[in-house]
N, C-alpha and C positions, 0 to 999 in steps of 0.2 A: 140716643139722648141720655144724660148723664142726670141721674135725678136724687142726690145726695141729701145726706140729712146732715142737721146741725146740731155742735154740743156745744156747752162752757164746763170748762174744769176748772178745779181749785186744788191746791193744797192744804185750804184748810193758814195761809201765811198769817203769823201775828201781827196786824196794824198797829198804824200809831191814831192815839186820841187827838183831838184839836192843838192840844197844846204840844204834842210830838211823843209824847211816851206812851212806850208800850202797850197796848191792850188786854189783856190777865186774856189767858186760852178761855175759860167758860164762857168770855162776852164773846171772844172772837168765832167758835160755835154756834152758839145763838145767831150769831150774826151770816155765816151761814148755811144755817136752816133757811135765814129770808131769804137769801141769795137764791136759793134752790126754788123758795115758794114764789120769787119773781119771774125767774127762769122759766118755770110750767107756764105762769101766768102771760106773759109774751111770746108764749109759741116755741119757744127752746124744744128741741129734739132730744137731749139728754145731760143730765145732768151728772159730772163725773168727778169723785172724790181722790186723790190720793193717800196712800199711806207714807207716814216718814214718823221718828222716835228721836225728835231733834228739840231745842226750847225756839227755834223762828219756824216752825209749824204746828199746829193744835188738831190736825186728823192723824191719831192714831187708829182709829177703830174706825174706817169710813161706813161699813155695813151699821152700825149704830149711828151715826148721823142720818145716813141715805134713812133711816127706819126713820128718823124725825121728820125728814123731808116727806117720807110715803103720807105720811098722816096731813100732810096740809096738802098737798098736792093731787092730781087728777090722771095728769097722761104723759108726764115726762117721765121718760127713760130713767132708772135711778143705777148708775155703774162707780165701783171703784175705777182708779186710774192710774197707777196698778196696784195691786193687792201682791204685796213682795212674797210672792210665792215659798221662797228658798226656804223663809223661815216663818212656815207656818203648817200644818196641818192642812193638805188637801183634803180630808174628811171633812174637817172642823169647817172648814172655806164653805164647800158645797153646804152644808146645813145652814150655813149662816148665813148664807145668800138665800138658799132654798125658801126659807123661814122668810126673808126680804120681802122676796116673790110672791108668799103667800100672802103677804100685811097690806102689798101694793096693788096686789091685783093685779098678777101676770107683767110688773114692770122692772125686774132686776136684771142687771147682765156685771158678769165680772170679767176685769181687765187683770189681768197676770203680767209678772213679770220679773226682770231679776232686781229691777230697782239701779238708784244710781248714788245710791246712799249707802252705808254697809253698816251703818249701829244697829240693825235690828239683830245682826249677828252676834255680834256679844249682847246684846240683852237677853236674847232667847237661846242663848248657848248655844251654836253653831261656830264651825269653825270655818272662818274665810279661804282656806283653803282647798274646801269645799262648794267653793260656790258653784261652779259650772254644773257639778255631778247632784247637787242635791236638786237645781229649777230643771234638768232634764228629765231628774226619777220621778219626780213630784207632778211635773205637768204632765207625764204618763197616767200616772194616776189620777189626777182629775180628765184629763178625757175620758177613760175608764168610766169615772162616777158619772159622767153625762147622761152617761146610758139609764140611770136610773132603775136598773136591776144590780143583783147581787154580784159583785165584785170580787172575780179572785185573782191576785196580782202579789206580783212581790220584786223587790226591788234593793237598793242596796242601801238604804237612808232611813228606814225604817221594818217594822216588821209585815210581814205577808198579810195578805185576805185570803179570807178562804169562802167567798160565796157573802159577805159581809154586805149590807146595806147601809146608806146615809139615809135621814131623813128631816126632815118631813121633803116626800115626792112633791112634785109641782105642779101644778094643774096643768101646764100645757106640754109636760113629761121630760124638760130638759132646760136647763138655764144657758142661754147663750154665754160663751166664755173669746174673750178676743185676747190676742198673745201681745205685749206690747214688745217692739223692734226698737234699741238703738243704730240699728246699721249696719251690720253683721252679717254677712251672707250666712253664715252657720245658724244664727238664729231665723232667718227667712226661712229658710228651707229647711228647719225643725217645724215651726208653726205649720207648715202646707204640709209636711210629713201627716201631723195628725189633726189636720182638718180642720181648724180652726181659722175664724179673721185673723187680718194683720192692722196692729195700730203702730204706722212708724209716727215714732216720737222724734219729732226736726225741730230743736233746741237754735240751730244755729247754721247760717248762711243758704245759697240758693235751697230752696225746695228739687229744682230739677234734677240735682245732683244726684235725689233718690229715684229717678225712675229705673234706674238698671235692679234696686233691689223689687219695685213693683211689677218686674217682667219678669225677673227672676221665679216670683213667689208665684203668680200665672201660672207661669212654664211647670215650676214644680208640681202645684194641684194637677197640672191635666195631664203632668207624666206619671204621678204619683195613686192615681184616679183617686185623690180623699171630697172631693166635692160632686155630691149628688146631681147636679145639676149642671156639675163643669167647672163650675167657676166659685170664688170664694172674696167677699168684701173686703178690701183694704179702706182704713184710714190713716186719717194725719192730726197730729195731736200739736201745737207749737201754741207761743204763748202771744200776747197780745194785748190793746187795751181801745175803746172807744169813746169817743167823745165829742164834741158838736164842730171842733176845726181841727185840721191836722196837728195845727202849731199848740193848740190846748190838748192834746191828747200825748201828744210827745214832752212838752210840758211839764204835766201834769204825773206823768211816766215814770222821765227818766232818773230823778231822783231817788225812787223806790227800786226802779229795776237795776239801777248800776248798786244801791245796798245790797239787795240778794247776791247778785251777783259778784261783788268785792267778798263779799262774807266767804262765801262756796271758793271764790278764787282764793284765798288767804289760806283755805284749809288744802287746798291742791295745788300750789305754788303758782297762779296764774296772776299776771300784772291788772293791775287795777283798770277797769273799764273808762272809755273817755268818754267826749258826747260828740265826738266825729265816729269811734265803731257804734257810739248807738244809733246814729242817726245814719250809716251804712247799712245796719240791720233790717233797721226800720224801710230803706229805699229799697235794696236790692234781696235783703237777707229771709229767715223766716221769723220776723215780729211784724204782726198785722197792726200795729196802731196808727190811727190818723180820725178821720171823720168816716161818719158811715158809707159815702162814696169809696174811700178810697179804699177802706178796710174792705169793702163787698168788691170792689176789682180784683183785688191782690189773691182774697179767698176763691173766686171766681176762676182767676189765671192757674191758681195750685189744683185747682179740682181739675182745669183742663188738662195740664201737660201731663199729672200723675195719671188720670182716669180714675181717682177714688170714689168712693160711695158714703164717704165719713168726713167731715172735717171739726175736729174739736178745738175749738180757743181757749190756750188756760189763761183765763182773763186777771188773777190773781196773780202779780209777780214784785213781790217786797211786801214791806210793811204799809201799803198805802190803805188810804181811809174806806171805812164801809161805806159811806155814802156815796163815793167817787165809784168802789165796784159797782154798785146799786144801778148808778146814770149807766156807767158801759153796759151793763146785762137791759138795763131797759134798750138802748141805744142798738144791740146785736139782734135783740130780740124783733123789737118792731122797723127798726129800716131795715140791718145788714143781711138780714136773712132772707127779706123778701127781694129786696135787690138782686144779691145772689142767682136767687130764684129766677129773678127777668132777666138777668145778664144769661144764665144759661139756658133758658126757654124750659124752665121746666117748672111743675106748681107744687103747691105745700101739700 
Protein backbone atom coordinates (compact mmCIF):
# COMPACT_ATOMS: atom_id res chain seq x y z
CA UNK A 1 0.00 0.00 0.00
CA UNK A 2 1.21 3.24 -1.01
CA UNK A 3 0.84 5.81 1.77
CA UNK A 4 2.34 9.27 0.47
CA UNK A 5 2.34 12.54 2.06
CA UNK A 6 1.39 15.92 0.71
CA UNK A 7 3.07 19.49 0.03
CA UNK A 8 2.31 22.99 -1.68
CA UNK A 9 5.08 24.96 -2.96
CA UNK A 10 5.65 28.42 -3.98
CA UNK A 11 7.91 30.53 -5.43
CA UNK A 12 7.40 33.07 -3.56
CA UNK A 13 5.60 34.80 -7.60
CA UNK A 14 4.70 38.54 -7.42
CA UNK A 15 0.73 39.05 -7.80
CA UNK A 16 -1.25 41.27 -9.18
CA UNK A 17 -3.64 43.62 -6.86
CA UNK A 18 -7.52 43.92 -7.77
CA UNK A 19 -6.89 46.38 -10.14
CA UNK A 20 -4.06 44.28 -12.06
CA UNK A 21 -0.74 45.83 -10.92
CA UNK A 22 1.97 44.42 -9.37
CA UNK A 23 2.11 43.69 -5.71
CA UNK A 24 5.72 45.47 -4.15
CA UNK A 25 7.67 41.81 -2.80
CA UNK A 26 7.21 42.90 1.05
CA UNK A 27 3.22 42.35 0.78
CA UNK A 28 3.78 39.48 -1.56
CA UNK A 29 5.86 37.87 1.52
CA UNK A 30 3.58 38.62 4.15
CA UNK A 31 1.20 37.13 2.07
CA UNK A 32 2.96 34.01 2.13
CA UNK A 33 3.79 33.62 5.50
CA UNK A 34 -0.49 33.21 5.53
CA UNK A 35 -0.16 30.85 2.81
CA UNK A 36 2.22 28.58 4.90
CA UNK A 37 -0.05 29.38 8.13
CA UNK A 38 -3.26 27.98 6.08
CA UNK A 39 -1.27 25.25 4.78
CA UNK A 40 -0.52 23.73 8.59
CA UNK A 41 -3.82 24.74 9.41
CA UNK A 42 -5.68 22.28 6.78
CA UNK A 43 -3.57 19.36 7.11
CA UNK A 44 -0.79 20.18 4.39
CA UNK A 45 2.21 17.79 4.90
CA UNK A 46 4.76 20.34 3.90
CA UNK A 47 5.34 23.49 3.07
CA UNK A 48 8.12 24.29 0.32
CA UNK A 49 9.77 27.47 -0.69
CA UNK A 50 11.87 28.10 -3.59
CA UNK A 51 14.86 30.16 -4.34
CA UNK A 52 15.18 32.50 -7.44
CA UNK A 53 17.01 36.40 -7.66
CA UNK A 54 14.59 37.64 -10.43
CA UNK A 55 11.96 40.94 -10.05
CA UNK A 56 8.55 38.17 -10.89
CA UNK A 57 9.75 36.18 -7.52
CA UNK A 58 10.11 37.74 -3.96
CA UNK A 59 11.90 34.32 -2.12
CA UNK A 60 15.32 34.99 -2.06
CA UNK A 61 16.06 33.79 1.31
CA UNK A 62 13.43 30.88 1.81
CA UNK A 63 15.16 29.66 5.27
CA UNK A 64 14.00 33.31 6.57
CA UNK A 65 10.58 33.06 5.40
CA UNK A 66 10.07 29.23 6.30
CA UNK A 67 11.56 31.00 10.00
CA UNK A 68 8.27 33.33 9.79
CA UNK A 69 6.11 30.47 8.88
CA UNK A 70 7.77 28.14 11.98
CA UNK A 71 6.54 30.91 14.34
CA UNK A 72 2.81 30.74 13.54
CA UNK A 73 2.71 27.31 12.66
CA UNK A 74 2.54 23.64 14.63
CA UNK A 75 3.40 20.53 12.38
CA UNK A 76 4.02 21.24 8.84
CA UNK A 77 6.98 20.28 7.32
CA UNK A 78 9.01 23.71 6.63
CA UNK A 79 11.41 22.83 3.24
CA UNK A 80 13.10 25.10 0.58
CA UNK A 81 12.35 23.96 -3.06
CA UNK A 82 15.43 23.98 -4.04
CA UNK A 83 18.01 26.00 -2.33
CA UNK A 84 20.30 26.47 -5.52
CA UNK A 85 23.18 24.80 -4.14
CA UNK A 86 25.81 25.81 -6.87
CA UNK A 87 25.93 29.21 -5.51
CA UNK A 88 25.96 29.09 -2.08
CA UNK A 89 27.94 27.80 0.85
CA UNK A 90 27.17 24.27 1.98
CA UNK A 91 28.22 25.22 5.58
CA UNK A 92 26.34 28.42 5.54
CA UNK A 93 23.02 26.11 4.08
CA UNK A 94 23.39 23.38 6.95
CA UNK A 95 23.48 26.17 9.79
CA UNK A 96 20.70 27.96 8.44
CA UNK A 97 18.56 25.12 8.19
CA UNK A 98 19.97 23.61 11.20
CA UNK A 99 19.03 26.91 13.22
CA UNK A 100 15.23 26.47 11.24
CA UNK A 101 15.05 23.11 12.80
CA UNK A 102 15.85 24.28 16.03
CA UNK A 103 13.01 27.43 16.04
CA UNK A 104 10.47 24.68 14.47
CA UNK A 105 10.74 22.12 16.63
CA UNK A 106 12.45 19.28 14.72
CA UNK A 107 10.40 20.48 11.25
CA UNK A 108 13.13 21.68 8.59
CA UNK A 109 14.23 19.60 5.55
CA UNK A 110 16.12 21.24 2.66
CA UNK A 111 15.65 20.55 -0.99
CA UNK A 112 18.94 21.09 -3.31
CA UNK A 113 19.53 21.69 -6.47
CA UNK A 114 21.01 23.05 -9.54
CA UNK A 115 18.18 25.31 -10.25
CA UNK A 116 16.70 26.30 -13.63
CA UNK A 117 17.45 29.99 -13.37
CA UNK A 118 21.35 30.82 -13.56
CA UNK A 119 21.21 34.83 -12.03
CA UNK A 120 22.29 33.61 -8.79
CA UNK A 121 25.67 33.11 -10.68
CA UNK A 122 26.65 36.39 -11.49
CA UNK A 123 25.18 37.90 -8.44
CA UNK A 124 27.37 35.61 -6.23
CA UNK A 125 30.19 35.61 -8.61
CA UNK A 126 30.36 32.12 -9.86
CA UNK A 127 31.16 31.31 -13.06
CA UNK A 128 28.39 29.46 -15.40
CA UNK A 129 30.75 27.50 -16.65
CA UNK A 130 31.05 25.86 -13.68
CA UNK A 131 28.09 24.75 -13.02
CA UNK A 132 28.02 21.08 -13.27
CA UNK A 133 31.47 20.88 -11.17
CA UNK A 134 30.56 23.29 -8.32
CA UNK A 135 26.37 21.26 -7.45
CA UNK A 136 28.53 17.88 -7.61
CA UNK A 137 31.60 19.31 -5.09
CA UNK A 138 28.99 20.96 -2.92
CA UNK A 139 26.35 18.42 -2.44
CA UNK A 140 29.49 16.12 -1.50
CA UNK A 141 29.94 18.28 1.20
CA UNK A 142 26.62 18.69 2.53
CA UNK A 143 26.09 14.93 2.70
CA UNK A 144 29.34 15.13 4.64
CA UNK A 145 27.77 17.79 7.14
CA UNK A 146 24.69 15.48 7.65
CA UNK A 147 26.61 13.61 9.74
CA UNK A 148 26.86 16.23 12.20
CA UNK A 149 30.51 15.52 13.46
CA UNK A 150 33.65 17.03 12.32
CA UNK A 151 34.24 17.32 8.78
CA UNK A 152 37.21 16.66 6.80
CA UNK A 153 36.85 16.98 3.16
CA UNK A 154 38.06 18.91 0.37
CA UNK A 155 37.23 19.43 -3.01
CA UNK A 156 37.85 21.62 -6.00
CA UNK A 157 35.43 24.86 -5.37
CA UNK A 158 36.51 25.84 -2.41
CA UNK A 159 38.87 25.33 0.43
CA UNK A 160 39.47 21.87 2.55
CA UNK A 161 38.03 21.00 6.22
CA UNK A 162 40.05 19.70 8.29
CA UNK A 163 37.75 17.94 11.23
CA UNK A 164 35.56 21.52 11.03
CA UNK A 165 32.05 21.53 12.53
CA UNK A 166 28.62 23.35 11.50
CA UNK A 167 26.32 24.47 14.00
CA UNK A 168 24.06 24.78 15.85
CA UNK A 169 23.57 20.29 15.96
CA UNK A 170 19.87 19.28 15.72
CA UNK A 171 18.14 17.74 18.09
CA UNK A 172 17.29 14.81 16.22
CA UNK A 173 21.16 14.62 14.81
CA UNK A 174 20.58 15.24 11.08
CA UNK A 175 18.42 17.43 8.82
CA UNK A 176 16.87 15.51 6.03
CA UNK A 177 18.23 16.84 2.68
CA UNK A 178 16.28 15.73 -0.76
CA UNK A 179 18.15 16.30 -4.29
CA UNK A 180 15.86 17.95 -6.71
CA UNK A 181 15.98 15.94 -10.46
CA UNK A 182 15.20 17.63 -13.81
CA UNK A 183 15.45 14.35 -15.67
CA UNK A 184 18.94 13.50 -16.04
CA UNK A 185 19.82 10.15 -15.64
CA UNK A 186 23.33 11.48 -14.39
CA UNK A 187 21.65 13.33 -11.83
CA UNK A 188 19.50 10.28 -10.63
CA UNK A 189 22.10 8.22 -10.04
CA UNK A 190 24.40 11.05 -8.32
CA UNK A 191 21.37 11.48 -5.69
CA UNK A 192 21.11 7.36 -5.02
CA UNK A 193 25.20 7.64 -5.18
CA UNK A 194 24.97 9.53 -1.90
CA UNK A 195 21.87 8.45 -0.24
CA UNK A 196 19.62 10.88 -0.35
CA UNK A 197 15.57 11.33 -1.64
CA UNK A 198 14.82 12.17 -5.04
CA UNK A 199 12.28 15.19 -5.87
CA UNK A 200 11.63 14.82 -9.84
CA UNK A 201 10.52 18.19 -10.74
CA UNK A 202 7.82 17.34 -13.94
CA UNK A 203 7.29 20.94 -15.15
CA UNK A 204 5.65 19.51 -18.36
CA UNK A 205 3.79 16.62 -20.24
CA UNK A 206 2.88 12.78 -19.10
CA UNK A 207 4.19 12.12 -15.54
CA UNK A 208 4.80 8.48 -16.75
CA UNK A 209 7.30 9.46 -18.91
CA UNK A 210 9.36 9.49 -15.69
CA UNK A 211 9.19 6.12 -14.37
CA UNK A 212 12.38 4.77 -16.15
CA UNK A 213 14.20 7.62 -14.03
CA UNK A 214 12.21 6.27 -10.70
CA UNK A 215 13.49 2.46 -11.43
CA UNK A 216 16.60 3.83 -12.37
CA UNK A 217 17.23 5.59 -8.91
CA UNK A 218 15.61 1.96 -7.04
CA UNK A 219 18.13 0.05 -8.95
CA UNK A 220 20.93 2.36 -8.15
CA UNK A 221 20.20 2.59 -4.14
CA UNK A 222 20.18 -1.27 -3.83
CA UNK A 223 23.18 -1.63 -6.11
CA UNK A 224 24.88 1.05 -4.66
CA UNK A 225 23.78 -0.08 -0.96
CA UNK A 226 23.37 3.87 0.17
CA UNK A 227 19.86 3.15 1.84
CA UNK A 228 19.78 1.70 5.30
CA UNK A 229 16.84 -0.05 4.84
CA UNK A 230 16.99 -0.79 1.04
CA UNK A 231 15.08 1.65 -0.25
CA UNK A 232 15.04 5.57 -0.60
CA UNK A 233 11.64 8.14 -0.98
CA UNK A 234 11.17 9.70 -4.34
CA UNK A 235 8.82 12.48 -5.03
CA UNK A 236 7.17 14.77 -7.63
CA UNK A 237 7.00 18.29 -7.40
CA UNK A 238 4.76 19.87 -10.65
CA UNK A 239 2.56 22.79 -10.51
CA UNK A 240 -1.12 23.37 -10.35
CA UNK A 241 -4.05 25.22 -9.03
CA UNK A 242 -7.63 24.40 -7.30
CA UNK A 243 -10.76 25.54 -7.30
CA UNK A 244 -14.68 24.73 -6.88
CA UNK A 245 -15.35 23.52 -10.97
CA UNK A 246 -12.72 22.56 -13.39
CA UNK A 247 -13.97 25.31 -15.95
CA UNK A 248 -13.28 27.99 -12.74
CA UNK A 249 -9.93 26.73 -11.90
CA UNK A 250 -8.62 26.54 -15.52
CA UNK A 251 -10.27 29.89 -15.75
CA UNK A 252 -9.13 31.40 -13.39
CA UNK A 253 -5.41 29.77 -14.16
CA UNK A 254 -4.73 30.37 -17.28
CA UNK A 255 -4.22 33.86 -17.71
CA UNK A 256 -1.44 33.96 -14.86
CA UNK A 257 0.09 30.77 -15.92
CA UNK A 258 0.55 31.42 -19.77
CA UNK A 259 2.22 35.24 -18.12
CA UNK A 260 4.92 33.26 -16.34
CA UNK A 261 5.25 31.25 -18.81
CA UNK A 262 5.56 33.72 -22.12
CA UNK A 263 7.94 35.73 -19.73
CA UNK A 264 10.53 32.51 -19.00
CA UNK A 265 9.74 31.62 -22.85
CA UNK A 266 10.79 35.21 -24.23
CA UNK A 267 13.97 34.92 -22.21
CA UNK A 268 14.69 31.14 -23.82
CA UNK A 269 13.30 31.70 -27.28
CA UNK A 270 10.12 29.61 -26.87
CA UNK A 271 6.78 30.62 -28.82
CA UNK A 272 4.16 32.04 -26.68
CA UNK A 273 1.75 29.48 -25.03
CA UNK A 274 -1.98 29.10 -26.35
CA UNK A 275 -4.99 27.74 -24.40
CA UNK A 276 -5.26 24.50 -26.53
CA UNK A 277 -1.37 23.55 -25.01
CA UNK A 278 -2.70 24.75 -21.77
CA UNK A 279 -5.78 22.96 -21.74
CA UNK A 280 -3.55 19.58 -23.11
CA UNK A 281 -1.58 20.13 -20.09
CA UNK A 282 -4.01 20.39 -17.97
CA UNK A 283 -5.98 16.79 -19.66
CA UNK A 284 -3.07 14.65 -20.42
CA UNK A 285 0.17 16.70 -19.21
CA UNK A 286 1.65 17.47 -15.55
CA UNK A 287 -0.76 20.51 -14.35
CA UNK A 288 -3.13 19.31 -11.75
CA UNK A 289 -5.89 22.16 -12.11
CA UNK A 290 -9.57 21.39 -12.09
CA UNK A 291 -12.01 20.79 -9.00
CA UNK A 292 -11.03 18.95 -6.18
CA UNK A 293 -12.27 15.55 -7.68
CA UNK A 294 -10.42 15.87 -10.52
CA UNK A 295 -7.18 17.26 -9.16
CA UNK A 296 -7.23 14.18 -6.24
CA UNK A 297 -7.62 11.67 -9.44
CA UNK A 298 -4.83 12.95 -11.52
CA UNK A 299 -2.56 13.29 -8.06
CA UNK A 300 -3.87 9.71 -7.30
CA UNK A 301 -3.04 8.30 -10.93
CA UNK A 302 0.83 10.08 -10.66
CA UNK A 303 1.28 8.42 -7.08
CA UNK A 304 0.19 5.04 -8.70
CA UNK A 305 2.15 4.57 -11.90
CA UNK A 306 5.42 6.40 -10.40
CA UNK A 307 5.06 4.51 -6.85
CA UNK A 308 6.34 7.86 -4.99
CA UNK A 309 5.94 8.64 -1.48
CA UNK A 310 5.82 12.65 -2.11
CA UNK A 311 3.66 14.58 -4.12
CA UNK A 312 4.10 18.38 -3.97
CA UNK A 313 1.88 21.08 -5.91
CA UNK A 314 3.49 24.24 -6.74
CA UNK A 315 0.07 25.79 -6.38
CA UNK A 316 1.77 29.33 -7.26
CA UNK A 317 2.24 29.89 -11.04
CA UNK A 318 2.11 33.76 -12.36
CA UNK A 319 1.08 36.78 -10.90
CA UNK A 320 -2.25 35.53 -9.74
CA UNK A 321 -4.20 36.99 -6.55
CA UNK A 322 -3.53 35.94 -2.96
CA UNK A 323 -6.86 35.36 -2.31
CA UNK A 324 -7.34 32.91 -5.27
CA UNK A 325 -4.05 30.99 -3.70
CA UNK A 326 -5.69 31.18 -0.39
CA UNK A 327 -9.23 29.11 -1.90
CA UNK A 328 -6.69 26.58 -3.76
CA UNK A 329 -4.46 25.75 -0.45
CA UNK A 330 -7.82 25.62 1.48
CA UNK A 331 -9.39 23.60 -1.32
CA UNK A 332 -5.91 20.93 -1.39
CA UNK A 333 -5.92 20.95 2.05
CA UNK A 334 -9.44 19.87 3.06
CA UNK A 335 -10.97 17.89 -0.03
CA UNK A 336 -7.75 16.98 -2.41
CA UNK A 337 -5.81 15.35 0.07
CA UNK A 338 -8.15 13.30 1.77
CA UNK A 339 -9.66 12.29 -1.43
CA UNK A 340 -6.32 11.13 -2.32
CA UNK A 341 -6.13 9.36 0.65
CA UNK A 342 -9.66 7.14 -0.13
CA UNK A 343 -8.70 6.92 -3.79
CA UNK A 344 -5.63 5.08 -2.49
CA UNK A 345 -6.82 3.21 0.55
CA UNK A 346 -4.69 4.68 2.74
CA UNK A 347 -5.10 7.33 6.05
CA UNK A 348 -3.68 10.71 7.15
Amino acid sequence: MISPTFGLGTFGDVSTDPSGAPVPMHRVLRAVVEQGTLADRVGVDHFVLGEHHRDDYAISSPDVVLAAVAARTERITLASGVTVLSTDDPVRVYERFATLDALSAGRAEIQVGRGSFTESFDLFGYDLADYVVLFEDKLGLLAELRTERGVTWSGRTRPALHGEQAYPPTERGSLPVWVGVGGSGESVVRTARYGLPMMLAIIGGPPQRFSSFVELFHTSVAELGTAPNGRLPVGVHSPGFVAESDAMARDLLFPHFKANRDRIGKERGWGEMTREQFETEADTGSLYVGSPETVAQRIAETVRTLGIDRFDLKYANGPQPHAELMGAIELYGTEVVPRVRELLGTEG
